[in-house]
N, C-alpha and C positions, 0 to 999 in steps of 0.2 A: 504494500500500500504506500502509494510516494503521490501525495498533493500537488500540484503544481505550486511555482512560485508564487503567483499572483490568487491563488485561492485559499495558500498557509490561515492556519487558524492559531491561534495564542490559548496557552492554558494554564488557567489560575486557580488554584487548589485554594479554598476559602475555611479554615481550619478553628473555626469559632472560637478561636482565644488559645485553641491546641488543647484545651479540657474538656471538650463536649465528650462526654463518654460513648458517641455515637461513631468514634473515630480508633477505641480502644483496642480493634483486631486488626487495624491499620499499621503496616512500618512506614510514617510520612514520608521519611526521608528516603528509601528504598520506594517508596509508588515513583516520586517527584522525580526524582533522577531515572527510575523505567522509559516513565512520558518522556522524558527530554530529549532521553537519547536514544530509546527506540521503536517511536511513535514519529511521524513527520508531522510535528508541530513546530512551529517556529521558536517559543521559545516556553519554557514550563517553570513555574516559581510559584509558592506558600505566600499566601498575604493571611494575617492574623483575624480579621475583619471586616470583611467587606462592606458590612449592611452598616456599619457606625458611621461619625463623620468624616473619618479619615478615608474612611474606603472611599465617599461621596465625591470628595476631596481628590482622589488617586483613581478615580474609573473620570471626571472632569480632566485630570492633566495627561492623562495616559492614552483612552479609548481615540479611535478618529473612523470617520467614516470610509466604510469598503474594506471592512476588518470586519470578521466574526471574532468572538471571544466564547470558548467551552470554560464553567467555572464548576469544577467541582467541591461541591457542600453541601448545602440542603435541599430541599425542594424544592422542586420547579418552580412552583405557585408561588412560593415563598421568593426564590431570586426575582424573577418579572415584576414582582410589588417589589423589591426592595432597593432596584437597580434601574425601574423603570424610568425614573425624574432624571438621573445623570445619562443615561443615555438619551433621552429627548432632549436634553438642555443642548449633549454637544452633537445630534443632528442625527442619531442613530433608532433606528425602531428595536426596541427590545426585546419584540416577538419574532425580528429575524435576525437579529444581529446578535443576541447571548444563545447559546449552547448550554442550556442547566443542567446538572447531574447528578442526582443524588447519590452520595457514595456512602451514606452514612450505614455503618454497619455491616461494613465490605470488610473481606478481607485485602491484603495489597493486593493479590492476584486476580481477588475479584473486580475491585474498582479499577485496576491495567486493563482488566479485558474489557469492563463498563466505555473506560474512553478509548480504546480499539475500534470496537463496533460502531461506537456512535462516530467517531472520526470516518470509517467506512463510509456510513451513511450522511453524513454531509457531502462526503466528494460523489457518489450517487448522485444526492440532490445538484450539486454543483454541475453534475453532467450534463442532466437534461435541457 
């Protein structure tokens, strides 16, 4: 599976402070470097908070349009309301431009194969 250049997606593992007990059969540090290096994502890193002001604050100076972003942490539902306003602010629709994934309760091997597939299935979508 190798993305083209201009269709790379970026992935941000969302680690709810690194305590959320939903993340406990997880090795972070061993998922984070799998995706980095061998997943064709552009680039893969832990942010501690997304949904606070600083995440608000860093999806504002970081996201631009004709970029997807895959973010693995909670609920779908949950990221679209929480990340909605910062992507509208800097020109991006939320419903096509974040990738959510809930990995909560994965194992690593589980949540690598979670953004596998779903990385799969975006370059699908990208095909048609």
């Amino acid at each position: 599976m190798k993305m083209s250049e201009d269709k790379q997606i970026g992935f941000i593992m969302c680690v709810c402070t690194g305590k959320c007990p939903g993340f406990e059969k997880m090795d972070m540090w061993d998922f984070i470097n799998r995706v980095r290096v061998e997943l064709p994502v552009e680039y893969a890193f832990i942010h501690p908070q997304l949904c606070e002001e600083d995440g608000d604050r860093f999806w504002k100076d970081f996201i631009r349009p004709g970029r997807k972003y895959m973010v693995g942490g909670c609920a779908a539902n949950m990221q679209y309301k929480l990340f909605r306003d910062a992507f509208s602010e800097m020109g991006l629709d939320v419903k096509k431009d974040l990738v959510p994934l809930d990995v909560r309760d994965k194992t690593t091997e589980e949540a690598f194969d979670m953004v596998e597939k779903k990385l799969e299935e975006v370059e699908g979508e990208n095909n048609v």
